[in-house]
C-alpha positions in Angstrom: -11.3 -18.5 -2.8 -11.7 -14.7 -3.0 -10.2 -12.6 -6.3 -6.7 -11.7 -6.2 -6.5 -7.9 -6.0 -3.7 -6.1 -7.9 -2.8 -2.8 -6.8 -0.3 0.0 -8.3 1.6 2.1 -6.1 2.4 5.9 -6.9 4.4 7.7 -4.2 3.8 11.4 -4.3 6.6 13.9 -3.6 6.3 17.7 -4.5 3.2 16.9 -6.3 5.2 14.7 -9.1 5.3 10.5 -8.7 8.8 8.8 -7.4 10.4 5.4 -7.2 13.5 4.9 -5.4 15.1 1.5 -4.1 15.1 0.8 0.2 12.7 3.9 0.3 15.6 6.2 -0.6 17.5 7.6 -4.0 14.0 8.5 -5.0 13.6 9.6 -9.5 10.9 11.4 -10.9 8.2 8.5 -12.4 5.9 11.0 -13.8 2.8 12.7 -13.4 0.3 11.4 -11.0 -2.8 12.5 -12.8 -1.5 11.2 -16.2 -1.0 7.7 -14.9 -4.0 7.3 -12.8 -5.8 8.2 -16.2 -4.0 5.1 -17.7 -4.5 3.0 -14.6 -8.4 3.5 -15.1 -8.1 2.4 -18.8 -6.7 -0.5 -18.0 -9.3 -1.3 -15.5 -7.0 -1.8 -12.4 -8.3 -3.9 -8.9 -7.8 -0.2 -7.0 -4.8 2.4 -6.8 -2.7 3.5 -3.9 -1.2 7.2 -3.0 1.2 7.5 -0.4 2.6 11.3 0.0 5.7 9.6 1.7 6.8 13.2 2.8 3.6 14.5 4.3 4.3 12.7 8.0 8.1 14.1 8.2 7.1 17.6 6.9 4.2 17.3 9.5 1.7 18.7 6.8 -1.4 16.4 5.4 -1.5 14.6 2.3 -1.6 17.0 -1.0 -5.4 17.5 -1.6 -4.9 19.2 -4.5 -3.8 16.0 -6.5 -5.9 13.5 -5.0 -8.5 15.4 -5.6 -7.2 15.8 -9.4 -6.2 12.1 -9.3 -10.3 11.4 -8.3 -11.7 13.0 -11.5 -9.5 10.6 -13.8 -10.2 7.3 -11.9 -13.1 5.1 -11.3 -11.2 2.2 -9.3 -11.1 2.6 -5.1 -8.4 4.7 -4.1 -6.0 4.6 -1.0 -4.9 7.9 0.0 -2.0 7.7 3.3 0.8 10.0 4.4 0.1 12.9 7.3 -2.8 11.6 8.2 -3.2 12.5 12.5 -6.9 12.9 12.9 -10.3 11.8 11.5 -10.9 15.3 10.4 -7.9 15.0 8.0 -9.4 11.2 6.9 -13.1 13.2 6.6 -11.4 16.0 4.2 -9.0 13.0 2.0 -12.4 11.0 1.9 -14.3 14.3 0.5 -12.1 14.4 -1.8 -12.0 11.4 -3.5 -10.6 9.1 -2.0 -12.4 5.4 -0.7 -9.5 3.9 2.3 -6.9 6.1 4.2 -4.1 3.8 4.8 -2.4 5.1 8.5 1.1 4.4 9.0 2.8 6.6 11.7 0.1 7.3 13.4 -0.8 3.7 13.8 2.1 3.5 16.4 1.7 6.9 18.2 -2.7 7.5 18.5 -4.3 4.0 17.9 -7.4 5.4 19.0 -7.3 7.3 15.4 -8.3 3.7 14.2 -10.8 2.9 16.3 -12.1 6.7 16.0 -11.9 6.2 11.9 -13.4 2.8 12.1 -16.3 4.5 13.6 -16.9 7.2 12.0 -16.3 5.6 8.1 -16.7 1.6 8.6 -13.2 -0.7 9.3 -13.5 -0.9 5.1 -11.3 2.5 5.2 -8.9 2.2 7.6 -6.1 0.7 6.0 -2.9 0.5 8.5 0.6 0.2 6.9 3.5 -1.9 7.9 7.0 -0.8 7.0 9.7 -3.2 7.8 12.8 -4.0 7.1 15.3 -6.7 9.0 18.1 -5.6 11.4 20.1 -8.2 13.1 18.1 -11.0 11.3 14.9 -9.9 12.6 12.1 -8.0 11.1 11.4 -4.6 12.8 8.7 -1.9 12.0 9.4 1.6 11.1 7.4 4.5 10.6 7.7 8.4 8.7 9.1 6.7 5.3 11.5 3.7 7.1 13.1 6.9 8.8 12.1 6.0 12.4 12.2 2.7 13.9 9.3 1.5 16.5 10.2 -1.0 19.5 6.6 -2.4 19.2 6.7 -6.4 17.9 5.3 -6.6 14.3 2.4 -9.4 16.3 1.6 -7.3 19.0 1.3 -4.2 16.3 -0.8 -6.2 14.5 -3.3 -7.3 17.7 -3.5 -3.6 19.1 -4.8 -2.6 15.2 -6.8 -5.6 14.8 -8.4 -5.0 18.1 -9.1 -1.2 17.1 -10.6 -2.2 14.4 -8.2 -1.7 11.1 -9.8 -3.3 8.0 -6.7 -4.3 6.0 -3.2 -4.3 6.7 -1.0 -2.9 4.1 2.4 -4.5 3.9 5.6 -3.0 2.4 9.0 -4.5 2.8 11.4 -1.8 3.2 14.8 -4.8 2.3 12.8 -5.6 -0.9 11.7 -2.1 -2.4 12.3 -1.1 -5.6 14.8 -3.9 -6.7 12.7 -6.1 -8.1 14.1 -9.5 -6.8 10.9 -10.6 -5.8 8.5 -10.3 -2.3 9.7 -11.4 1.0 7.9 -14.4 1.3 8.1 -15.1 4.9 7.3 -11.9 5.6 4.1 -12.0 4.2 3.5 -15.4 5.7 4.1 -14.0 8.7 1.7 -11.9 8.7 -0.8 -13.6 6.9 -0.6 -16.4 9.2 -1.3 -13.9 12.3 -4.1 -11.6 10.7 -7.7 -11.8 10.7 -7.9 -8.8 7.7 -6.7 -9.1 4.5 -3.4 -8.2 4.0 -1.6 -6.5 1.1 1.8 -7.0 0.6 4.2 -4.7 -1.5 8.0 -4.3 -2.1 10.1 -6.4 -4.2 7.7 -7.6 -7.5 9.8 -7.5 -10.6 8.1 -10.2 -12.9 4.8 -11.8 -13.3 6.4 -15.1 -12.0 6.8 -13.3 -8.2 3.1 -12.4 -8.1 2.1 -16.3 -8.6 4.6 -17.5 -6.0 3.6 -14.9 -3.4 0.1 -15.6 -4.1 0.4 -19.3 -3.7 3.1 -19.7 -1.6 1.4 -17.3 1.6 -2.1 -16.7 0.5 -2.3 -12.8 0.7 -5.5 -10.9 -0.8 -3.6 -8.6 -2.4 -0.6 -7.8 -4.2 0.8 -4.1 -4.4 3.8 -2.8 -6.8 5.2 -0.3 -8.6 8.6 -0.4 -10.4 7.0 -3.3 -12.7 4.6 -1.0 -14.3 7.2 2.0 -14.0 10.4 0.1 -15.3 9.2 -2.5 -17.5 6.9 -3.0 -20.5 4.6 -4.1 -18.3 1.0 -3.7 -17.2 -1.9 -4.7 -14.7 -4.2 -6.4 -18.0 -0.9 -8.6 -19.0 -0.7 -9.3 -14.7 -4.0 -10.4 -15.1 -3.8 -12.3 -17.7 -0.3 -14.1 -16.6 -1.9 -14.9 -13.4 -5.3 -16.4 -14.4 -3.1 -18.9 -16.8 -1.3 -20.1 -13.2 -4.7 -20.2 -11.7 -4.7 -17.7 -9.8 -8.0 -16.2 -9.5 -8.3 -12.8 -10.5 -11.0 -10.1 -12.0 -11.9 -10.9 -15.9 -9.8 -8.8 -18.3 
């Protein structure tokens, strides 16, 4: 069984870090370079960046800080928001970071994966899921949860899959920011239909939710934020926490 990767999540936003709840009623969390410099002290699996503006605001990601962020960290960073062409993943890549995780543009050029994949191996494309439920059934949404996509969560997955996306990077838009836990059968959803690793986010709020959504759907990877911002909490007592439940994870 492979290592459990844990994964902090800073969401960039005028150049400053935010947390809100639902992907909305977004606070101030702090300054990206500061915390990426704690991040790599406490020796974390890999970081993500999302500029969760950057799409909307049909701009790229913010260079400027990634490319401060990359001088603090020695961990694999995951740089997404804004990005629509592999020129922009060449210029995030030059500037520090490892993956590009694609979101929007997932649903509107596909051929951006494929063309990525090609250009920088399927280990950097990273496609992201957003979804949330309506009418008791799980739908996918793009530009920060803002537009919804018609496209089935399965056959989003094959068309990705098929262009050759190397992970899948979960985030359940219900269970952001409050802390109550992952959506389970979310995750095994898409587990059960991927043939990449999957990372799941939204919803971790104790130590006890990473164990069961390790255990109970078998994802590679688990993603979070508001633990690590709102708690006295950090990713060497996650580790630690998790190894005791057997979960396999990198030595401390």
């Amino acid at each position: 069984m492979l290592k459990t990767r844990l994964i902090p999540v800073l969401l960039l936003r005028g150049g400053r870090m935010v947390k809100g709840v639902s992907f909305a009623d977004y606070r101030d969390t702090g300054d990206p370079v500061f915390a990426s410099r704690v991040y790599n002290s406490q020796l974390v699996d890999e970081l993500v960046f999302l500029d969760i503006d950057a799409t909307s605001e049909n701009r790229e990601t913010n260079i400027a800080v990634i490319s401060a962020v990359s001088k603090e960290c020695f961990m694999p960073l995951a740089i997404g928001g804004g990005i629509r062409s592999v020129e922009g993943m060449h210029r995030l890549l030059e500037s520090g970071a490892d993956k590009v995780v694609v979101t929007s543009a997932a649903f509107d050029t596909p051929r951006l994966i494929r063309d990525g994949a090609d250009e920088f191996g399927s280990q950097c494309i990273v496609v992201g899921m957003d979804v949330r439920l309506v009418d008791g059934r799980y739908a996918l949404f793009s530009h920060s949860g803002r537009v919804r996509r018609e496209i089935s969560i399965q056959e989003h997955m094959e068309v990705c899959q098929e262009m050759g996306a190397g992970e899948f990077f979960l985030n359940s838009i219900d269970r952001d920011g409050r802390m109550e836990g992952y959506d389970l059968d979310l995750i095994r959803f898409v587990v059960e239909r991927a043939s990449i690793p999957v990372i799941a986010c939204g919803g971790a709020g104790n130590f006890m939710h990473l164990v069961d959504a390790v255990k109970k759907t078998g994802v590679s990877a688990l993603a979070m934020a508001s633990i690590f911002h709102f708690g006295d909490n950090n990713p060497i007592r996650a580790r630690f926490f998790l190894k005791n439940y057997g979960v396999k994870v990198k030595e401390v």
